[in-house]
N, C-alpha and C positions, 0 to 999 in steps of 0.2 A: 084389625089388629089381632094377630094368633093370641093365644091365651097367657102363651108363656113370655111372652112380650112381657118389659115395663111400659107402662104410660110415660108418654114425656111430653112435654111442650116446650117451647122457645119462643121466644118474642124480642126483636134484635132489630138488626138492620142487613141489610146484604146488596152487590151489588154484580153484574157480570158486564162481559166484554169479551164478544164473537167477533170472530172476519169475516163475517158480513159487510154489504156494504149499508150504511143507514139509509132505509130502514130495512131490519128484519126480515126476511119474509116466511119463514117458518112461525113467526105470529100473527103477520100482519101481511093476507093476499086473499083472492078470492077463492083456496082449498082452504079444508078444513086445517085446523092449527097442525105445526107437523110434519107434514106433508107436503109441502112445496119444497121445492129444491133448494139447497143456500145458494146465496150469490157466488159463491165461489165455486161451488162443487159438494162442497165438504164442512163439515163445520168444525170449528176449534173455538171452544169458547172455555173462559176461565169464569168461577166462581169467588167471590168473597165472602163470610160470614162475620158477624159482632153477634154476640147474644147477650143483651143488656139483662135478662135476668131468664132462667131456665133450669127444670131439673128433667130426671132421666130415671123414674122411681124415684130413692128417694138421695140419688146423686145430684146434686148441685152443680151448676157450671157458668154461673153468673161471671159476664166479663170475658167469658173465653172466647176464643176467632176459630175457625175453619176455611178451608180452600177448597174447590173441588175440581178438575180440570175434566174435560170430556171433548174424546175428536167420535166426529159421524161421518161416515163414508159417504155420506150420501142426504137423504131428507130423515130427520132424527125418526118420525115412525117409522123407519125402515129399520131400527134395530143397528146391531152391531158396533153399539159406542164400547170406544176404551176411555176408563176413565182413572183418574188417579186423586188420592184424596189427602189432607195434610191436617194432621193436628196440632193445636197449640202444645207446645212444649212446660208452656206455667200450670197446664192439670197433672194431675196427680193419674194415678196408675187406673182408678176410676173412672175418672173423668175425661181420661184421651180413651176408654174405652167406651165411655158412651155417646162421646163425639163422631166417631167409627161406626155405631151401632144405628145414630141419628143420619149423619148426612151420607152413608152408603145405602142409605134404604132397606136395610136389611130388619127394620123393628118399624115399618110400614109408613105411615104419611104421605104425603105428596113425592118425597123420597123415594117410597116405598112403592107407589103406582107409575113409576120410572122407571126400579131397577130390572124388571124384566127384557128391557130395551139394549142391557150391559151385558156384552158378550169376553169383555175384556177386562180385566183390573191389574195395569200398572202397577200398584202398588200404594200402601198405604204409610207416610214419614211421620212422625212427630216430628214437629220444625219451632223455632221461634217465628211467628205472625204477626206482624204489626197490621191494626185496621187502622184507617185514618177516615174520618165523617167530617168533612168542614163545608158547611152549607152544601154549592151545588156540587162538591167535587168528593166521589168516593175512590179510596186507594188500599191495595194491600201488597206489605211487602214483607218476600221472603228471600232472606239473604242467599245472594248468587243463586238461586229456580227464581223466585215471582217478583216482580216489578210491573203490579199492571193496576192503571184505574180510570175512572169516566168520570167526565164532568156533564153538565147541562146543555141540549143542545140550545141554541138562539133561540129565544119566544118573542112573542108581540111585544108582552112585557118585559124587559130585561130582567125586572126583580125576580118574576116567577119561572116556574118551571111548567113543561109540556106533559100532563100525565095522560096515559093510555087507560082507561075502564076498562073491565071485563075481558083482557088479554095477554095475563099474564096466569099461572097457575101458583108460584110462591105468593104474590098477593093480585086476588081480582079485584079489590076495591081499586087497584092503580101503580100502574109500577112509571119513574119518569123517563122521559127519552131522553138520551147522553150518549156520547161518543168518546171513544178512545183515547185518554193522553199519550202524547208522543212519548214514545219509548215506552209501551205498554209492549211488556214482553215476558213470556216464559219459556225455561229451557230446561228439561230435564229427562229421563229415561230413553238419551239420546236423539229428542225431539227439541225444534223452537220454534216458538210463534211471535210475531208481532204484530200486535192487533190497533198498532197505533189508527187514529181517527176512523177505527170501525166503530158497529154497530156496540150498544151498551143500554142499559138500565140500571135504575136502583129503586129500594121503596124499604119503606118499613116490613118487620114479617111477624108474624105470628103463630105459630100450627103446633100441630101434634096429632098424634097417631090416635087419639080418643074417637 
């Protein structure tokens, strides 16, 4: 963390959804993470945030959403992601600025040992964000751009969910395997995806740049 950083933490929920095809292989093959090619070619995967309680110094941002969308030409170590990023419109002039400061990597974290990989920035909106968390099914939506979210994929157990250990970097304690809702789609900066019954995750999170 450079000095002149604020310290932040967040501790939330989050969830994504690539077109990939399930599973993954930029996390789960036998190259190091990264590094494999996507299924497709290319990857386009969208981001969701909830942060159940969090501050950014000594700015507050409990309850606020984020988005984060990112296409890779190629296997994401290869560099050259565009990505585009969305803040809640209910923070205050503070608090979409240290939204912006957290999930573009630019005041370090796991964000922040990413952003070097970003050759491109789309652009940054403040938007109205709806997160929706209802057991196994994660969803965010932003009026006419994001309509995209992932549910659980089948397990042995019906009740439970499939987690992954130590392969995910927003949480290595476990992130679960989920797939695409139909109509899982974004369109914006003259770009659209639909990611219906691709590849996806979600998990609790935790971090900060300390």
């Amino acid at each position: 963390m450079a000095a002149s950083q604020p310290q932040w933490r967040i501790a939330g929920d989050y969830f994504e959804n690539c077109n990939c095809d399930v599973v993954c292989p930029c996390l789960f093959s036998t190259a190091p993470q990264l590094t494999s090619r996507p299924t497709q070619g290319v990857c386009d995967v969208a981001f969701g945030f909830h942060i159940n309680q969090g501050h950014y110094g000594d700015v507050t941002h409990d309850g606020l959403n984020a988005a984060v969308i990112a296409h890779t030409p190629g296997a994401m170590a290869e560099g050259n992601w565009s990505v585009a990023l969305y803040v809640d419109e209910r923070g205050d002039a503070a608090q979409r600025a240290a939204l912006q400061a957290i999930f573009s990597g630019t005041s370090g974290g796991i964000r922040g040992a990413l952003a070097p990989l970003i050759s491109t920035v789309l652009g940054v909106k403040t938007a109205p964000i709806t997160f929706r968390q209802e057991g196994k099914h994660r969803a965010v939506e932003i009026p006419g751009v994001m309509h995209m979210g992932v549910h659980a994929i089948p397990a042995g157990d019906p009740n439970a969910e499939i987690w992954a250990v130590n392969a995910h970097p927003f949480n290595p304690q476990g992130v679960a395997m989920a797939v695409g809702d139909e109509g899982s789609t974004w369109a914006d900066y003259g770009l659209r995806w639909d990611n219906s019954g691709k590849n996806g995750h979600y998990a609790p999170i935790n971090g900060s740049n300390a």
